[in-house]
C-alpha positions in Angstrom: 130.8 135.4 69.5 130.2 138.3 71.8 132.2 136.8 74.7 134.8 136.0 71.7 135.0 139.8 70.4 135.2 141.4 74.5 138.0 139.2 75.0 140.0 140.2 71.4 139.3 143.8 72.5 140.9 143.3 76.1 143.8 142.1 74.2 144.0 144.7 72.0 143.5 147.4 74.6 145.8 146.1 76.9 148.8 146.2 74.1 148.3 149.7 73.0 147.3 152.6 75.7 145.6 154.9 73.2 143.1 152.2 72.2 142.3 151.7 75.5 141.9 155.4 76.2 139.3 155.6 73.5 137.7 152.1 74.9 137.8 153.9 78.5 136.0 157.1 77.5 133.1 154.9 75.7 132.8 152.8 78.9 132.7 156.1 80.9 130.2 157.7 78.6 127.8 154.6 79.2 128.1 154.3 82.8 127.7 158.1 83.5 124.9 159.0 81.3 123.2 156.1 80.1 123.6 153.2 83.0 123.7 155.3 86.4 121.0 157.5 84.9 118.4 155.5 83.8 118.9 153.3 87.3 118.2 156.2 89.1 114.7 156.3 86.7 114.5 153.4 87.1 114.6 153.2 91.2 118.4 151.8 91.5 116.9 148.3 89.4 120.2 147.3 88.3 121.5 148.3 92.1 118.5 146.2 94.0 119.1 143.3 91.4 122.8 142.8 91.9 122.3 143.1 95.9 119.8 140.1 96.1 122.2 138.7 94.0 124.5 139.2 96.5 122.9 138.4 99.8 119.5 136.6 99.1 117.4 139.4 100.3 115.8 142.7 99.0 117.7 145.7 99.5 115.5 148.0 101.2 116.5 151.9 100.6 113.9 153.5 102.8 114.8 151.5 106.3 118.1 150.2 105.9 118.8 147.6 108.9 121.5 145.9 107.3 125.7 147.0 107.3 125.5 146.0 103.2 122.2 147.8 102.9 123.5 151.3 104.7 126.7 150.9 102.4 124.6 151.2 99.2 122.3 153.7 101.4 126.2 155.8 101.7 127.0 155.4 98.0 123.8 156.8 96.5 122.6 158.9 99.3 126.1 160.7 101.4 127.7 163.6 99.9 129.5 164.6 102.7 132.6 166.5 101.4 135.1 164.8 103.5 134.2 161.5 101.7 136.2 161.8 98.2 139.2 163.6 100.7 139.8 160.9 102.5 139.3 158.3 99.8 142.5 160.2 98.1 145.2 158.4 98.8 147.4 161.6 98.6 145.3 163.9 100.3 144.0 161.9 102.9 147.9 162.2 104.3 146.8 165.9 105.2 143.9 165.1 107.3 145.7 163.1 108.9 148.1 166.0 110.0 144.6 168.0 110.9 143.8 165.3 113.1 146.7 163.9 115.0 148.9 166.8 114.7 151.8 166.9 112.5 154.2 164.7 114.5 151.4 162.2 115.1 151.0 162.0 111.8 154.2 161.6 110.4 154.8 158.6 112.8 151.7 156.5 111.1 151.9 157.7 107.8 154.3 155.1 105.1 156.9 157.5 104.2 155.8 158.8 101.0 159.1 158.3 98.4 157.4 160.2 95.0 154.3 161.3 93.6 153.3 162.5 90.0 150.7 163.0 87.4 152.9 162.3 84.9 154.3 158.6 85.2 156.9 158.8 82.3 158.8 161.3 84.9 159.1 159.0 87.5 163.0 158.6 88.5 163.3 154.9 89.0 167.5 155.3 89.0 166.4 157.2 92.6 163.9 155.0 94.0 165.2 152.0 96.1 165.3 148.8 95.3 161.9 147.9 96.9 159.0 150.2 96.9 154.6 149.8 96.0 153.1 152.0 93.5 149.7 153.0 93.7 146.5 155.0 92.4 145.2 158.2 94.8 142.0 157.1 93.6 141.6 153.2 93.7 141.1 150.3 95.1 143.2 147.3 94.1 145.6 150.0 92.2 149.1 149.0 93.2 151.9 147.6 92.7 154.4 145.9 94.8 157.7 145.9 93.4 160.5 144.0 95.6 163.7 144.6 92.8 163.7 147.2 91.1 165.9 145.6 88.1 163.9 142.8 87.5 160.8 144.7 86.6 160.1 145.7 82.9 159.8 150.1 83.5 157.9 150.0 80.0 154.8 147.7 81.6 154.9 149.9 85.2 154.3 152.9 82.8 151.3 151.2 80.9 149.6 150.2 84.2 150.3 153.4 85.5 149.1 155.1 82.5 145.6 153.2 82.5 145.3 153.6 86.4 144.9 157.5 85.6 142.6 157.1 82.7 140.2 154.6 84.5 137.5 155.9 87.1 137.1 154.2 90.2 133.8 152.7 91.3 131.5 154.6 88.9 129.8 151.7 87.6 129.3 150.9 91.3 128.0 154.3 92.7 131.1 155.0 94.7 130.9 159.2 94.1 133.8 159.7 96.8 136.2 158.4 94.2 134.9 160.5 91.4 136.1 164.0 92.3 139.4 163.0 93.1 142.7 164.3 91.1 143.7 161.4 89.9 148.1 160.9 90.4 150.7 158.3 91.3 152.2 157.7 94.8 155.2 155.5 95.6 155.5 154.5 99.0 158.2 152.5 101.4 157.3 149.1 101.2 156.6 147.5 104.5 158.0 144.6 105.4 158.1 142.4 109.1 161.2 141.2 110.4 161.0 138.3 108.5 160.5 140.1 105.1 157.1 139.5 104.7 154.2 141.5 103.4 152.5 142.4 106.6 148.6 142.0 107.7 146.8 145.1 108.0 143.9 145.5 110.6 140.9 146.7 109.1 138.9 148.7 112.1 135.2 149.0 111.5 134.1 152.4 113.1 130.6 153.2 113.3 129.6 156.8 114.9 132.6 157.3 116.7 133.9 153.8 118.0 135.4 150.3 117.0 132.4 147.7 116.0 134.7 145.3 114.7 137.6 144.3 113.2 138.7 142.6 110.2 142.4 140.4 109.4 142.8 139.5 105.9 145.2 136.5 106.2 147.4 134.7 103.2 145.7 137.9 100.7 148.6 138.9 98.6 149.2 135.0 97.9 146.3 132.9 95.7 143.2 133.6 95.7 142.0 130.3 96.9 144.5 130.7 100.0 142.6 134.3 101.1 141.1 133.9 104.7 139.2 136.7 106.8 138.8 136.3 110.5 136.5 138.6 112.3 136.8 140.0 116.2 134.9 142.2 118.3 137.1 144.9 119.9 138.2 143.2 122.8 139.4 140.6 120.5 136.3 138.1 121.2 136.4 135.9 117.7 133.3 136.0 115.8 132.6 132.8 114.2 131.5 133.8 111.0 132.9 134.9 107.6 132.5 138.1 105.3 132.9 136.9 101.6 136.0 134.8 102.2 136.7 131.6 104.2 136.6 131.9 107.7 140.2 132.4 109.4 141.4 131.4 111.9 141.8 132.7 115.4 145.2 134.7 115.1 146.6 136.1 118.2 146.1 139.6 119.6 148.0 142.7 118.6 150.3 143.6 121.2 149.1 147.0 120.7 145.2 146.8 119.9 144.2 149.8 122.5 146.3 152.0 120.9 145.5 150.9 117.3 141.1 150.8 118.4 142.0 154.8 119.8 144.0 155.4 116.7 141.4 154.1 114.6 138.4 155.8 116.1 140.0 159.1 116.3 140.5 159.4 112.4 136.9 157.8 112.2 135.2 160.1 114.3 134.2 162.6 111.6 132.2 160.0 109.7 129.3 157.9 110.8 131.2 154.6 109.3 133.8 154.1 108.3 136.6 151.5 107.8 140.1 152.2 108.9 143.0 150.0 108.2 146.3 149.8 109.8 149.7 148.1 110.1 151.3 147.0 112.9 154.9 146.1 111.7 158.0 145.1 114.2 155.7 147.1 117.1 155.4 149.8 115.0 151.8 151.1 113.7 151.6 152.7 110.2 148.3 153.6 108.7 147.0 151.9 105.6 143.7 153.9 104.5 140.5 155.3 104.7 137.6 153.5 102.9 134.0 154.5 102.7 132.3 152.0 100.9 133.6 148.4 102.3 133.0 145.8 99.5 130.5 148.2 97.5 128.0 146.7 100.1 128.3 143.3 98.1 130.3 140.9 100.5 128.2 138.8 101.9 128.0 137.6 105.7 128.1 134.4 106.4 125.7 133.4 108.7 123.2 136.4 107.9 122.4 137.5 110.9 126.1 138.9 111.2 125.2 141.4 108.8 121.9 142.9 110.6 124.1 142.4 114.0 126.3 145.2 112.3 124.1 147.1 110.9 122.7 147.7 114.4 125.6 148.7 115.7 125.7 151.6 112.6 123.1 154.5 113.1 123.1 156.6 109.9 122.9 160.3 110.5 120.7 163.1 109.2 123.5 164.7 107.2 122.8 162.5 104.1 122.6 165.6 101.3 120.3 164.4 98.5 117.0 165.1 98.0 115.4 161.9 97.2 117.5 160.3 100.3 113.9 158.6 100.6 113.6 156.0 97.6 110.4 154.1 96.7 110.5 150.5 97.2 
């Protein structure tokens, strides 16, 4: 009956946006005063429950050894300001410039077509005929649109709509998301020679330099067909998996120095973080910044991959809360 009514109500708020903005704000209300508060009474219960869940081990709060255990350790615990800055989409496009300079930057960055907080003014008549459309402040907000004509503008709107009204990762701990201004970007959509939806690189950087790196292959096809292969920096393959099937040993980047040195300079302010990148007819164009890979809920297959990584991870003293120090 319950399962019943959740799915009616889905339904309902999925065919009319102001029902769904009501259902939003109840959602938010719960998470934000009732669920994330009494966990933190509570000793992050729900938090440690959902972890062994995960991996088959206790998280541990007070001596995090693990990369999935220092990810929770960063959600609850790391308030550095540059977190929820480069987690925007939008705004992350200006550290880059503060980094790399802004011709540097402009070379890596996906020309950026439109942004707005106001989706109803976006000029589609002006846009070409292939383009993505995302969230500043999400993960898995986007839309890849490849002709123009044969999408319906009324649904793009709607999705758009709920993007903004929908928080990112509260539920989950993920604070960099939550003081973001929330808008729309439209981007150029890459595409290889062969007009295909390139791989991105995902460059693990922990205190300054590469740990490892990440290829998502077959992603934006089914789910079942979603491989991840794993490589040290000099490209050694690790034979293991994180969450998906193991991939397969793909062939080196051309240009991996120069994509490792790209990727660790824009990492080098953080003590980890995961930097993902595009390398597209010989050309590399940055992807994004993310601080909280997986919510620290993707499980390494064997284990001791995820110890091996969180050795390589040393968390620094510039966590700003005071009960850093949980009681297990």
């Amino acid at each position: 009956m319950i399962s019943k009514l959740k799915k009616n109500l889905k339904r309902i708020a999925k065919e009319n946006i102001k029902i769904y903005n009501v259902l939003y704000k109840l959602r938010v209300f719960y998470w934000k005063y009732l669920y994330l508060k009494i966990g933190e009474v509570l000793n992050y219960k729900f938090e440690r429950k959902k972890f062994y869940a995960a991996h088959g081990y206790k998280l541990d709060l007070n001596n995090p050894k693990s990369f999935n255990e220092k990810i929770v350790c960063k959600k609850i615990f790391d308030r550095n300001d540059l977190l929820p800055v480069v987690e925007d989409k939008y705004r992350v496009r200006k550290y880059l410039k503060s980094k790399l300079g802004n011709n540097k930057a402009e070379e890596v960055l996906v020309p950026l077509l439109y942004e707005t907080k106001e989706p109803q003014k976006i000029p589609f008549v002006d846009l070409p005929n292939e383009f993505i459309i995302k969230a500043n402040h999400g993960s898995g907000k986007n839309l890849i649109v490849e002709n123009k004509n044969k999408f319906d503008k009324k649904i793009i709107l709607n999705k758009c709509k709920r993007w903004l009204n929908t928080p990112q990762g509260l539920h989950k701990r993920e604070w960099a998301y939550q003081p973001i201004n929330r808008r729309i970007i439209i981007e150029r959509l890459l595409k290889t020679k062969n007009g295909m939806i390139p791989e991105d690189y995902k460059f693990f950087i922990f205190n300054g330099a590469c740990a490892f790196i990440q290829v998502d292959i077959d992603r934006h096809n089914k789910e079942e067909e979603h491989k991840r292969s794993l490589f040290w920096p000099d490209w050694e393959y690790i034979d293991g998996s994180l969450k998906y099937p193991q991939g397969p040993c793909i062939e080196q980047p051309s240009q991996l120095t120069e994509m490792i040195s790209l990727a660790e300079k824009l990492g080098e302010d953080f003590d980890a973080i995961r930097v993902d990148l595009y390398l597209v007819n010989g050309k590399i164009y940055f992807g994004e910044l993310t601080n909280y890979h997986g919510s620290g809920m993707e499980k390494f297959t064997p284990k001791k991959l995820d110890f091996e990584m969180g050795r390589k991870w040393k968390i620094t003293n510039e966590y700003k809360k005071e009960n850093w120090r949980a009681i297990n």
